[in-house]
Each structure stands twice: as structure tokens, then as C-alpha cells.
MARTIKE-782462 format. One record per residue (C-alpha): x, y, z; residue in one letter. Coordinates in steps of 0.1 Angstrom, whole numbers, plus 5000, padded with zeros to 4 digits. Layout:
N
XYZA/...
//
This chain:
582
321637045278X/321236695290X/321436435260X/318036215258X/319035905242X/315935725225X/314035475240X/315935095238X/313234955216X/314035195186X/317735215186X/317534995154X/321334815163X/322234505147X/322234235168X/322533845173X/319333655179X/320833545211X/321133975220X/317333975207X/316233785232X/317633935264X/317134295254X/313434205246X/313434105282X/314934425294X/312834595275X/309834375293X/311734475323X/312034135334X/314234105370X/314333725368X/315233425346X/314833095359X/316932845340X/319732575332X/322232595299X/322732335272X/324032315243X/321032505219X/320832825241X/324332865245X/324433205225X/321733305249X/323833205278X/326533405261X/324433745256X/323333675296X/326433705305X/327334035287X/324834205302X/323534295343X/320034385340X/318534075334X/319733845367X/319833455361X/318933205387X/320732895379X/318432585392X/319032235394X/316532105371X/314132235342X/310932165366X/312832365393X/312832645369X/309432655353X/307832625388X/310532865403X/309533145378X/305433015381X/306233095419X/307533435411X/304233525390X/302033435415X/303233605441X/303833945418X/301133955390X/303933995372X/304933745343X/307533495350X/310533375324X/312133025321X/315032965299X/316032555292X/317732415262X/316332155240X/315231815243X/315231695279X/315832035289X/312232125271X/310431815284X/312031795316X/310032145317X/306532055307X/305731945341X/305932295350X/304632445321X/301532275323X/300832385363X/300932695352X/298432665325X/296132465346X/296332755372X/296733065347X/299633155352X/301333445328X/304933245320X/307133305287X/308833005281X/312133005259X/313432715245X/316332585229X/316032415195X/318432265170X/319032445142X/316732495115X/318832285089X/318232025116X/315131995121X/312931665112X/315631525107X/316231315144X/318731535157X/321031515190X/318731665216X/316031755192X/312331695202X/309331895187X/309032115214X/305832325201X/304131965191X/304631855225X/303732155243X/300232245222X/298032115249X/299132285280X/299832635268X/298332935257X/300632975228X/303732855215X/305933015181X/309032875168X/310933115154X/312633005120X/313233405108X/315933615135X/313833895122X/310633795135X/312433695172X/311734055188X/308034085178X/307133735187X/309033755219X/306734095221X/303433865211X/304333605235X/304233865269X/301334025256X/299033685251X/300433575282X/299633825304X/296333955289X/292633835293X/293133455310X/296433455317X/298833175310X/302033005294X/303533095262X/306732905251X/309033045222X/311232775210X/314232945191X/316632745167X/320232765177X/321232905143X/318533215145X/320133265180X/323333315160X/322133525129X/321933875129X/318834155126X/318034555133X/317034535163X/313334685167X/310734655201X/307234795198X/306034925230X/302134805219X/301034495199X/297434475183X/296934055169X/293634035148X/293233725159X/293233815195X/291234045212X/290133955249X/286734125262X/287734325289X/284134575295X/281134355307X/278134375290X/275934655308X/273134485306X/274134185319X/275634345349X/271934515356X/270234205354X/272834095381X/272534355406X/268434315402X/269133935415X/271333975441X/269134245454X/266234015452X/268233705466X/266933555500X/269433315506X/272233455484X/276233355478X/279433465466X/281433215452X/284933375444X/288433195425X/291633275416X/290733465391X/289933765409X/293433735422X/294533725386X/292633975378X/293734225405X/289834285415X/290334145453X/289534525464X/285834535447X/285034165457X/285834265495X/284034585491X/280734425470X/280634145501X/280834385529X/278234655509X/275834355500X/276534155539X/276333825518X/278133515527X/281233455508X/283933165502X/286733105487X/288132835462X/291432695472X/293232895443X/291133235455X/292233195492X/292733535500X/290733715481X/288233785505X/289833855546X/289533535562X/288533685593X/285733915584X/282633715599X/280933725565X/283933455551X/282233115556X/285532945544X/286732745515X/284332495498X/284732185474X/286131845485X/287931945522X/285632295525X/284132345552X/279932245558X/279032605559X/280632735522X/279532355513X/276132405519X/275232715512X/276432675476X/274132425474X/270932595494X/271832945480X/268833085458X/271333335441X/274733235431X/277333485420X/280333345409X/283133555403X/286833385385X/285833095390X/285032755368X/282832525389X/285532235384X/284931935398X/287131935433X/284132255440X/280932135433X/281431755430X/279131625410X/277631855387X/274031685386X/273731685423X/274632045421X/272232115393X/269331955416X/270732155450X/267932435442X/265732405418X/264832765419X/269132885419X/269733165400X/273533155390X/275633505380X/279033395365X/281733685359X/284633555340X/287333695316X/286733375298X/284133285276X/284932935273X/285032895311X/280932995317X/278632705312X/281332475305X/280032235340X/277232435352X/274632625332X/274632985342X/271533195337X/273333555335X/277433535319X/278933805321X/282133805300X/284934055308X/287734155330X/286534095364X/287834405381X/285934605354X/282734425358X/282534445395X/283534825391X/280234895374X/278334645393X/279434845429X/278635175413X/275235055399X/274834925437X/275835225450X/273335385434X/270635165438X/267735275462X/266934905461X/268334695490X/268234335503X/265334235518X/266134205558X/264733985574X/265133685548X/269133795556X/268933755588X/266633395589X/270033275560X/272733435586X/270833235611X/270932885584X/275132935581X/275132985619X/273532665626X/276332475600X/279032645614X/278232525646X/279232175636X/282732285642X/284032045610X/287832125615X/287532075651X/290631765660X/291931605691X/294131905704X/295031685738X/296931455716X/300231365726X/301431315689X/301931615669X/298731695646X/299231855615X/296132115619X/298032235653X/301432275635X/299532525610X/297932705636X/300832755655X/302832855621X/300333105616X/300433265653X/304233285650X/303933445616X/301133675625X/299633545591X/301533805569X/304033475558X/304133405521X/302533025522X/303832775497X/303032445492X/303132145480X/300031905473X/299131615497X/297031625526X/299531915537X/298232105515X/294832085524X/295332175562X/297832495551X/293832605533X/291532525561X/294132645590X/296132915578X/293933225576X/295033435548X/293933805546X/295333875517X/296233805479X/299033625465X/300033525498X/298633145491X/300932985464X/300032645453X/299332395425X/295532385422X/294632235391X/297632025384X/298331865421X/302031895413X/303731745443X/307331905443X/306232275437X/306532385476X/310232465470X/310732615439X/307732815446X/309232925477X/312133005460X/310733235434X/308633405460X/312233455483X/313733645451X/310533865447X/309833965482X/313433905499X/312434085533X/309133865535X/309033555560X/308533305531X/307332925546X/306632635522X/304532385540X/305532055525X/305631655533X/308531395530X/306831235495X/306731585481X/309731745490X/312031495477X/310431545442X/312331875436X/314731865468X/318031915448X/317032325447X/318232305479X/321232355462X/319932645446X/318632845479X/322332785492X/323732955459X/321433265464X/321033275498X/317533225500X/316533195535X/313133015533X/311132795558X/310632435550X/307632315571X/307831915569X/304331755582X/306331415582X/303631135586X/306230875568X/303130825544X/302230945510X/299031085535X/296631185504X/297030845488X/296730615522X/293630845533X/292130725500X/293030395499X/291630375539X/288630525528X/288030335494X/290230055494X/290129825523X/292929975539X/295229825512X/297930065515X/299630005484X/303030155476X/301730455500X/304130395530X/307630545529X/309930315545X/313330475534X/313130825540X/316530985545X/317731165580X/316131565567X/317931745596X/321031545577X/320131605547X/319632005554X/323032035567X/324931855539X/323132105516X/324732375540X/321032485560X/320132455594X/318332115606X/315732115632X/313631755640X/310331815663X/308931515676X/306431635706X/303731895705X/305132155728X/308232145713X/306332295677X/306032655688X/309632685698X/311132525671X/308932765644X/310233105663X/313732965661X/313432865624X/311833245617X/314833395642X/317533305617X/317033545592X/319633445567X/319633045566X/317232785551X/315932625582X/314532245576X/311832205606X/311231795602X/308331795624X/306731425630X/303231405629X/300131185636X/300530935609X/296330815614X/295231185606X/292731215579X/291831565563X/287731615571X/285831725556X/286131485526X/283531505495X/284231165479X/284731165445X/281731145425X/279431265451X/278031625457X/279131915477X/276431825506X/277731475510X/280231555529X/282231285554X/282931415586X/285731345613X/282331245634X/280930985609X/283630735611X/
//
């Protein structure tokens, strides 16, 4: 008779806090930890090392880690760890703490502390790490008691991965990683206090299908949060049923196929003039996980006045995120893969259907704005252009690459040029703008998905923010591709300062960049520098040839090129500069 041995959670063993921690990770059945030691999470360190189920990544530096694991989530759905010791090891972290919570990401964040005797008291390496951390995360604990460690560990995945995702940071004295407790794991965790809405109200979701069906000129507006909230299925299926127009933000690239004919592109500051201006001629609005910010609809007045007849649907799992910048006229708070389940089956059963021809004459509107061609660029040039490079990247990837970035004008053409067909594909810092996330990103994404082709589209100001996890792909053999649109310009800021500031190109122009292809090798990778347009498409197929090495593609680009369209700041969404204009 075989023996069945009880479930980890209830073998009661006494245990070190430092134990506590990693087995409530196993128990989470967390693969990754993203980290680097000090003194205050030794004993963690310690209990790591006893153990194989749990696998540690060792970075190079705390941001390396937070955005490492942040990578990892996005690309999984899956909730990403950290592990850095106190101090500088905890603030040399909040960079990455707070991209994720910009972007809802689910993170647990353990942290170091000194022990509890110590602090207040001005300690080596002591900082208040939950003080310091309040405003960019979900939740933080510190744990004074070793036997509260395993149910707040517990509490901290649960709030972090449930309703709007996001980071949770448990900051653990070094003594309580020492002391002993039974050892106890609930498999559920109910907190008064916290209880997200997950069912939409059902007769909010009527009153929503009874607009859309009514709409003339109608829109579908979709975020990240459907991508968060796994409901990229039912927003594909509702747009295709329905034959409305739909676009993407930047953070929901993905979510809807970019080359069904009914995807009008991304909107907001570079979308394109068709998403850009039928959000703001749309009579019906539905907007599903997403939050109206500001690099969408520009200025919210000028939106307001777009329509004065608009009706707008907003589905989020948020409360706090509807009519926070835009008044809505039916919220609908709740998960958004539930709500949208009920909304398709209500539709489904509707004998009510859009009214035809007022389709066809708003089909005909988007055609005539999509005939302005807005990404259209010199393609006879004989200087590399970054919009060809991504192009090219995406023909020799067939678009089913993992696409990292980091943020810069880059960034921007990796959106508009790389068509993505599909979810968590797209992995960049959206409400943050954290330049050095391309890497680390890439890197979390390389652990996760090890067979995928994994690309981090990146320029020389960002890169060298986080370059030194270099180090770290040649430790764990982490074979991404580093796509380097090298205009020898921080491009984001000069295209701002040519558009708005005279052409005063202050502190914008890097003017010691190191030798990459150099730089590369002496990290152990392969080198490649491109320097002519027909050269690009070689150079990519070699880079995604060699399997097992990092390959550094230096490419040198147009160092004039401007990202179009541009919504400058303040304006609205139909104010759009164009490549043309200028």
C-alpha cells in the first residue's frame, strides 16, 4: 500500500524563519527567485541553498532583479519573487518595485531588515523599508512575530495576484529569519478587509450590450488589463461578433490580433490617426482594462468635448480606476473576463443587431484615416531607419518573438511596427518609462520560456542603465537578442527638445558611448555592428541562428528620425503632428 505523506503545508515541523520563507515559496510553487545576498537575508540565503526546488538567479544589481522577476510575470501571468537585503539592497529595488505597480504587475517582494532590537535605532544598513515603499505598492508587512511569517507570506501572494494585480513587499527582520515556529501553510486565505469584486453587475452589463447595439459609430478601446485579466479570448471574440473597430493601448498590445482588419492600431501620443480619431468621433465607447491616462486621450477636456453625444462603457476590476479622468456613463466593476463572458452570451442571444448601414458609412470614416498612411517613412534611405529594422526583425521572427523593451523612441516603433498577435508577447514599462528594463525583462522572459526567440529592442542610453546583467545571461546561459537602434542620442529627449525647445539639445547627445560589439565580447557574447540597410536582414537571421549565445546586434540608425505621429503634451488625441506637417 503506497504511503501518502500529507500535504507540505500541514506537516506542522519546526522550522527557522529563514526555512519559512522558502517553503512558503515551494508551497506557492514558485520556479524563480530573482535576487542578490547581504548581510540581513543571510539565513535566507542559507535555507536556499539547502534546498533544489526553488532555483535562484543571482543578478548584478537589486533593479536587475525586481525588473528580472516583473519580466517573468508578464510574460507568465504568473507572480514573480525578488529577494534583496536591507538598506541599499531595498532601495536600490524600488525602481523596480514601483514599474511594476505602475503597470500591475503581481510581484512578492522580500526584504531584508535589521533585527527587531535594531530597529529605530539608525542601524548599519537599516532603512524603513515599508515607510519608503507605501506609495508604490499594493501592500507591504513587516514581520516582527516568526509565527505570523507563513501566513503573511500567504496574504502577500494572495493580494498580489488577485483583483488589480500588483507588488507586495514583506520585509523580514534578520532575528525572525533566525527564530523558530511550527510550521503551518493554508491553502486558502479570506482578509475582511479585502474582498475584490469579481461578478459584474447584471444590469449594468444589459445596459451595455443595449448601447453597443444601438451605436452608429461605435469603439473598443482595450488595456493591459485584459491581458492581466486572462480575457484576450472574449475581447477577440466580442470584436469579431460585434465587427466594431478596435485598438489597443501600448500595455494591451496584443490583446486583440494585429492583423485582423478590424484592429485600427494603437492610440494615445504615437497611435496611429485612425485608433486616434475614432476615440474621439466614436458615439459609443467601450473600454475594457483600461484607465484613460493621459499618454491615451491627451487632454481630458478636449476629449470630453470630442462628442458631445459619447456614450462611454468602462469594464474594470478596479473601482478606483473608472471615472478617475473621464466620466463614464455605465461602470461596470468586476473581473474583466467574467464580465465580457456574460456580456458575449447576452449578445449571443440577442435578436438585436447593429444597425448596417451606419457600420458600413463608420468602416468607410476609418478607411478614409487610414489612408493617410501615418507610419509611412523614407524606405529608399541609405541610412538605417529604425521603423525598417523592426519590420525586418519581425519578418525574420515571423512575429511569434517575445518583444522586450526598453523606453525611448525605440520603444515606440517596437508598438507601431512589430505586429503582435498575441498576449504577453509585448513586455515593456508603460506607466513608469523605466529606461534599463529591456534586459532584465528579457532575461526573466529567457528563464520562463527557454525555447522561445526572446529580442529586447533597446538603445545605447537605455541599455547601459542595467548593462552589467550581461553578466547574468552569461552565468545562466541565457541566449537573448539585444536589438540596439543606436542613434548616439538620448532620441526621446532630443525629439522633444527639437520639437519644443529650439533645437537646444541639452545633455541629450551621447558623445562617449563605449565600442558594444567590444563590450559584448568582454562579457563573453557574440558582437555584431550593422551600419548599412541591407546588411539588417542578414545580421538579424545570424543573431537568431546561434541558438545558445547572447548576440549584441549594434545597428546604427538615422540619428534625424522622429517617431510620428506625436500628440504633444497637453493637447488632445486629434491634434496629432504628422511626419507631413513639418
Amino acid at each position: 500500500m503506497e504511503l501518502k505523506l500529507p500535504p507540505l503545508a500541514e506537516t506542522g515541523e519546526t522550522l527557522t524563519g529563514a526555512e519559512i520563507a522558502i517553503r512558503c515559496l515551494q508551497e506557492e510553487g514558485i520556479e524563480f527567485v530573482f535576487g542578490y545576498p547581504g548581510g540581513a537575508v543571510l539565513f535566507i540565503y542559507d535555507a536556499l541553498f539547502n534546498q533544489k526546488k526553488v532555483k535562484h538567479i543571482l543578478v548584478r544589481h537589486e533593479q536587475g532583479a525586481l525588473h528580472a522577476a516583473d519580466g517573468y510575470a508578464r510574460a507568465t501571468g504568473r507572480p514573480g519573487v525578488a529577494l534583496v537585503t536591507s538598506g541599499p539592497g531595498v532601495t536600490n529595488a524600488v525602481t523596480g518595485i514601483a514599474t511594476a505597480y505602475m503597470d500591475s504587475i503581481p510581484l512578492v517582494v522580500i526584504t531584508g531588515q535589521v533585527p527587531t532590537r535594531a530597529i529605530g535605532e539608525d542601524a548599519f544598513q537599516e532603512c524603513d523599508a515599508v515607510g519608503i515603499t507605501r506609495p508604490c505598492v499594493k501592500h507591504n508587512f513587516l514581520v516582527k512575530d516568526v509565527n505570523e511569517l507563513a501566513i503573511t507570506i500567504k496574504k502577500a501572494f494572495h493580494i498580489a495576484t488577485t483583483g488589480r494585480p500588483g507588488p507586495v513587499l514583506v520585509d523580514i527582520p534578520k532575528d525572525v529569519s533566525q527564530q523558530s515556529a511550527r510550521f503551518h501553510y493554508p491553502e486558502k486565505i479570506h482578509l475582511r478587509s479585502y474582498s475584490p469584486v469579481v461578478k459584474g453587475h447584471g444590469g449594468q452589463i444589459k445596459k451595455a450590450l443595449q448601447l453597443l447595439l444601438d451605436a452608429r459609430r461605435p469603439m473598443i478601446y482595450v488595456g493591459g488589463g485584459a491581458i492581466l485579466g486572462e480575457a484576450t479570448k472574449e475581447v477577440t471574440e466580442l470584436v469579431r461578433l460585434l465587427d466594431y473597430p478596435c485598438t489597443n493601448t501600448l500595455m494591451g498590445l496584443g490583446a486583440f490580433p494585429a492583423s485582423d482588419k478590424r484592429f485600427v492600431g494603437m492610440l494615445g501620443m504615437h497611435g496611429t490617426v485612425e485608433a486616434n480619431m475614432a476615440m474621439q468621433n466614436c458615439d459609443v465607447l467601450l473600454a475594457v482594462g483600461a484607465r484613460f491616462d493621459d499618454r491615451v486621450i491627451g487632454n481630458p477636456a478636449h476629449f470630453a468635448a470630442g462628442s458631445a453625444n459619447r456614450k462611454i462603457i468602462h469594464i474594470d476590476v478596479d473601482p478606483s480606476s473608472i471615472s478617475k479622468r473621464v466620466r463614464v456613463d455605465v461602470p461596470i466593476v468586476g473581473h474583466v473576463k467574467d464580465v465580457l463572458e456574460e456580456l458575449l452570451t447576452l449578445l449571443k442571444a440577442s435578436k438585436s443587431k447593429p444597425e448596417a448601414a451606419a457600420l458600413a458609412s463608420w468602416w468607410d470614416q476609418i478607411a478614409a484615416w487610414r489612408a493617410k498612411d501615418c507610419l509611412k517613412y523614407d524606405r529608399s534611405s541609405k541610412i538605417i531607419k529604425p521603423q525598417f529594422v523592426i519590420e525586418k526583425l519581425w519578418e525574420v521572427t515571423k512575429g511569434e518573438a517575445y518583444v522586450t523593451s526598453d523606453v525611448g523612441q525605440h520603444q515606440m516603433w517596437a508598438a507601431q511596427f512589430y505586429r503582435f498577435e498575441k498576449p504577453r508577447r509585448w513586455i515593456n514599462s508603460g506607466g513608469l518609462g523605466t529606461m534599463g528594463v529591456g534586459l532584465p525583462y528579457a532575461m526573466g522572459v529567457k528563464l520562463a520560456f527557454p525555447d522561445a526567440d526572446v529580442a529586447c529592442v533597446t538603445g545605447e542610453a537605455s541599455i547601459q542603465m542595467c548593462i552589467q546583467e550581461l553578466s547574468t545571461c552569461k552565468q545562466y546561459h541565457l541566449p537573448v537578442k539585444l536589438v540596439n537602434l543606436n542613434n548616439r542620442y538620448m532620441g526621446m529627449v532630443r525629439q522633444w527638445q527639437e520639437f519644443f525647445h529650439g533645437n537646444r539639445y541639452s545633455e541629450s547627445y551621447m558623445d562617449a558611448l563605449p565600442d558594444f560589439v567590444k563590450l559584448a565580447e568582454a562579457y563573453g557574447h557574440v558582437g555584431i555592428r550593422v551600419e548599412k540597410p541591407g546588411d539588417v536582414e542578414g545580421a538579424l537571421r545570424e543573431a537568431f541562428a546561434l541558438k545558445d549565445r547572447l548576440v549584441f546586434l549594434d545597428i546604427i540608425t538615422d540619428q534625424t528620425e522622429n517617431v510620428f505621429p506625436m500628440v504633444p503634451g497637453g493637447k488632445g488625441m486629434s491634434e496629432m503632428i504628422l511626419a507631413e506637417d513639418l
